[in-house]
VOGU-3710 file (C-alpha; in Angstrom, 3 decimals, decimal comma):
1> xxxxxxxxxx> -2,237/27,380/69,158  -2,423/25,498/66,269  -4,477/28,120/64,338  -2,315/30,437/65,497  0,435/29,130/63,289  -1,314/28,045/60,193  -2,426/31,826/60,554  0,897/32,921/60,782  2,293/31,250/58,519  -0,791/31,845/55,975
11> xxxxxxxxxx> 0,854/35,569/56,355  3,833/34,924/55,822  3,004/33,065/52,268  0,222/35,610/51,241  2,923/38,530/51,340  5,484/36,825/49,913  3,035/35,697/47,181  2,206/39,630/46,801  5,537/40,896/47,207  5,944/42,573/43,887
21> xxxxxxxxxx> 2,538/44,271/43,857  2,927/45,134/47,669  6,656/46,530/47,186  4,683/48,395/44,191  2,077/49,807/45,956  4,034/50,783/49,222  6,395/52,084/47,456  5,877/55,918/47,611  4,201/55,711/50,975  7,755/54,050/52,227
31> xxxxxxxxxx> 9,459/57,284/50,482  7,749/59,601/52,679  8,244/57,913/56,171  11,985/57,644/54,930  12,001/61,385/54,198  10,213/62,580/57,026  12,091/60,088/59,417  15,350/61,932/58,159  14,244/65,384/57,901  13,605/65,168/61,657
41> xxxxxxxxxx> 16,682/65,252/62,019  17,682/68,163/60,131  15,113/69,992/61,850  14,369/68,667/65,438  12,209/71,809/66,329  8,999/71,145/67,740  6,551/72,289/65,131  7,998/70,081/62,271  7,852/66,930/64,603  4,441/67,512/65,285
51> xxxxxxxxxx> 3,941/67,969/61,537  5,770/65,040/61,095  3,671/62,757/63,714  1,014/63,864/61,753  2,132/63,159/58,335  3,509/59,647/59,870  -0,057/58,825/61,064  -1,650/59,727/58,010  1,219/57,807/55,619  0,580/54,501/58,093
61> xxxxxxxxxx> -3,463/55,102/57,413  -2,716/54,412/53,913  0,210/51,667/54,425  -2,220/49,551/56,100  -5,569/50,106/54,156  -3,176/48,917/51,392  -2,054/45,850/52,670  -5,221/44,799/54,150  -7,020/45,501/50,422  -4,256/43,811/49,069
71> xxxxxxxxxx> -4,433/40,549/51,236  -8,184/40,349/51,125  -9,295/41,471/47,909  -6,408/40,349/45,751  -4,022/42,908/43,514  -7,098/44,624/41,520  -8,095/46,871/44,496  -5,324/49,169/44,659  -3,857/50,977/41,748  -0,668/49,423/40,530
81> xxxxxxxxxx> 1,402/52,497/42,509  -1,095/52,307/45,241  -3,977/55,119/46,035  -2,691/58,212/47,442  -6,065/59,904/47,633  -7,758/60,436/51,289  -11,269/59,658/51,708  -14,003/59,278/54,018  -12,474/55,447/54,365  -9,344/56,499/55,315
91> xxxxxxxxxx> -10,712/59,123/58,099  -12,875/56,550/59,629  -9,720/54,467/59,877  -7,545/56,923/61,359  -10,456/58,098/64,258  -10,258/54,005/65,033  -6,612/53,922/65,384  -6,617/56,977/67,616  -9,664/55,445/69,669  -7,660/52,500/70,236
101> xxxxxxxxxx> -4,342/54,454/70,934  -6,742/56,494/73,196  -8,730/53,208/75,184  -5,079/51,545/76,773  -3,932/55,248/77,459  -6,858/55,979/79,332  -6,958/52,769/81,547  -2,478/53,150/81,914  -3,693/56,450/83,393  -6,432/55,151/85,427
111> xxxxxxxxxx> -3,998/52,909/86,756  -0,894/54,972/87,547  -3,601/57,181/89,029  -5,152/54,086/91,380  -1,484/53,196/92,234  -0,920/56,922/93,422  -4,114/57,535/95,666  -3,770/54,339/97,124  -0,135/54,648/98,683  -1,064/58,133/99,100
121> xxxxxxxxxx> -3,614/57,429/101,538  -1,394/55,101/103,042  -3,423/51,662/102,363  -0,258/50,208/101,151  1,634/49,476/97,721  0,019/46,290/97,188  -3,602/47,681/96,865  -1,950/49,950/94,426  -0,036/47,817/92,300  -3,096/45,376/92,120
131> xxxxxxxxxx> -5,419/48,066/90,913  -2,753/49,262/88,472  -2,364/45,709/86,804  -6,040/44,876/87,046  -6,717/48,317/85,018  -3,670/48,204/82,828  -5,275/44,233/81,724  -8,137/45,208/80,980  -7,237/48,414/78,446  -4,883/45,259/77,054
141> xxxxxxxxxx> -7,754/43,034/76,442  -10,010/46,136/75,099  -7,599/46,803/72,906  -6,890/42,924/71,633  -10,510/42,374/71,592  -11,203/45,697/68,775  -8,836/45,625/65,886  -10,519/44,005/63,637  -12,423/47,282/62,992  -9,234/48,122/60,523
151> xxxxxxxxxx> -9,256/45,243/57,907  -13,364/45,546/57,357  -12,507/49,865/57,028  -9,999/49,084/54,550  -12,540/46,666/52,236  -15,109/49,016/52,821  -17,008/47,646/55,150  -18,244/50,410/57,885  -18,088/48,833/60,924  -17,396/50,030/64,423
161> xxxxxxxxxx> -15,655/48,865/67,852  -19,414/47,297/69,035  -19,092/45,333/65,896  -15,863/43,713/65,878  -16,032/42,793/70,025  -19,042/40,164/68,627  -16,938/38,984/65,799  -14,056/38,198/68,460  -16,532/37,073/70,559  -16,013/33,293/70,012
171> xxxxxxxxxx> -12,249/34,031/69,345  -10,836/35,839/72,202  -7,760/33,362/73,228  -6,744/33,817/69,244  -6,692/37,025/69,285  -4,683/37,529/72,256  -2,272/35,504/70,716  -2,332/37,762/67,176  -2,382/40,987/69,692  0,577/39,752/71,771
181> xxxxxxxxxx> 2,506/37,127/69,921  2,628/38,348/66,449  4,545/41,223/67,374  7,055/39,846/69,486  7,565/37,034/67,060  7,737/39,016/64,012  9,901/41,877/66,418  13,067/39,422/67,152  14,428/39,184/64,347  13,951/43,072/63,569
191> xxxxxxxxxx> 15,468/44,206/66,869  18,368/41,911/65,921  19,212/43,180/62,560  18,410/46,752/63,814  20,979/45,962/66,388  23,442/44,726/63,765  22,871/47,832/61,751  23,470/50,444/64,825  26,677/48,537/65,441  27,816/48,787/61,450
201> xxxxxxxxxx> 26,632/52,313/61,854  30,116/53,630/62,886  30,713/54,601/66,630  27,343/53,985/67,405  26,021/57,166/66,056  22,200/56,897/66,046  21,956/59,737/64,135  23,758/58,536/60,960  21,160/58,219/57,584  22,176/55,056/57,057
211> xxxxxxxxxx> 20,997/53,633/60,658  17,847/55,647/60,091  17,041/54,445/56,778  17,441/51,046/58,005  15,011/51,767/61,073  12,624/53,048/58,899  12,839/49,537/56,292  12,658/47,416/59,389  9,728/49,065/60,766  7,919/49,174/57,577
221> xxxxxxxxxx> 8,427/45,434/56,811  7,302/45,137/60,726  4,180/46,567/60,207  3,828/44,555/56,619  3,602/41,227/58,577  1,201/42,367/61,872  -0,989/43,934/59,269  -0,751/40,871/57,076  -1,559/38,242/60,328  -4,946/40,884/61,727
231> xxxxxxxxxx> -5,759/40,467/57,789  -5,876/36,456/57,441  -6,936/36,901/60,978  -10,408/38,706/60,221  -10,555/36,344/56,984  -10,529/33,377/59,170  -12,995/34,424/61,693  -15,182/35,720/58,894  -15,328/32,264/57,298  -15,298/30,414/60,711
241> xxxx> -18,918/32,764/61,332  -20,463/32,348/58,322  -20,176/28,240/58,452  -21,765/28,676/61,906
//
């Protein structure tokens, strides 16, 4: 626990150190969640959002190869407005966050599916329900156990999922904690000012720009701070294996 929060707070003081250059470097990626978060609205058909989820996916590829590069290599490896090209890094990335958007899904299914044959049959909800949780735990833990595929992507370092389960090998109780904790910690004091900002909005109209512009700032900064904790994360276990 105690590594935990010298991690955390490790985050914390490496993005505020970076601020300028992250703020910088972020900054046109921001301008495109915040206009495609808005447009949606102008134009909730179903063909633009699925343009959009696309275009979101691809703008958070580049968010977080930013921030980890950032965090772990220092300033020099991004350009000053940050790199808008898409390479063969930033594919591998994005088929890793879809395999681990992909590995809970699967076992959530395998579970709601468990839960339905086995009151089907008649056996009883408790068989059910157990086999639900018991699945629905272990895509959880898969999917704790794997991310630190993304920081060694974003320094160029081609790794897979094989790869980072042995580097967490040693480390799984601290990376439950980063998987869990981080963002409910860093999510508190979002939901709260997102819940001061619906209630400024005016009649609680979720629609209004100003409550989505907000949303979208909130969520970035969000995912600023669980990117930066997985990157001092992987720097820590890195260093931890290499004195072994």
């Amino acid at each position: 626990m105690v590594i935990f929060f010298r991690l955390i707070k490790e985050a914390i003081k490496s993005i505020y150190f970076y601020r300028g250059i992250l703020a910088k470097a972020l900054l046109i990626p921001f301008i495109v969640s915040c206009v495609l978060s808005l447009a949606s609205n102008f134009l909730p058909n179903v063909w633009f959002l699925s343009l959009s989820v696309c275009l979101s996916f691809g703008v958070q590829v580049i968010f977080a190869i930013t921030i980890h590069r950032v965090l772990l290599l220092g300033p020099d490896s991004v350009p000053e407005w940050g790199a808008l090209k898409w390479n063969k890094r930033e594919t591998w990335f994005l088929l890793h966050v879809i395999a681990l958007i992909a590995i809970p899904a699967l076992f959530i299914f395998l579970g709601i599916y468990s839960f339905l044959i086995f009151t089907g049959k008649g056996e009883g909800y408790i068989f059910g329900v157990i086999s639900a949780i018991v699945l629905w735990v272990v895509g959880i833990y898969l999917n704790i156990r794997l991310p630190l595929v993304f920081p060694a992507i974003a320094i160029d370092r081609r790794i897979g999922l094989k790869e980072s389960w042995k580097l967490t090998d040693k480390h799984e109780g601290l990376m439950i904690l980063i998987g869990i904790m981080v963002p409910i910690l860093f999510s508190i004091p979002m939901v709260l000012a997102m819940l001061f900002s619906f209630l400024m909005a005016g009649a609680f109209v979720q629609d209004s720009l100003i409550f989505n512009l907000i949303v979208v700032i909130l969520q970035s900064l969000l995912t600023v701070f669980i990117i930066g904790a997985l990157s001092v994360t992987y720097r820590f276990i890195m260093e931890k294996d290499k004195s072994n």
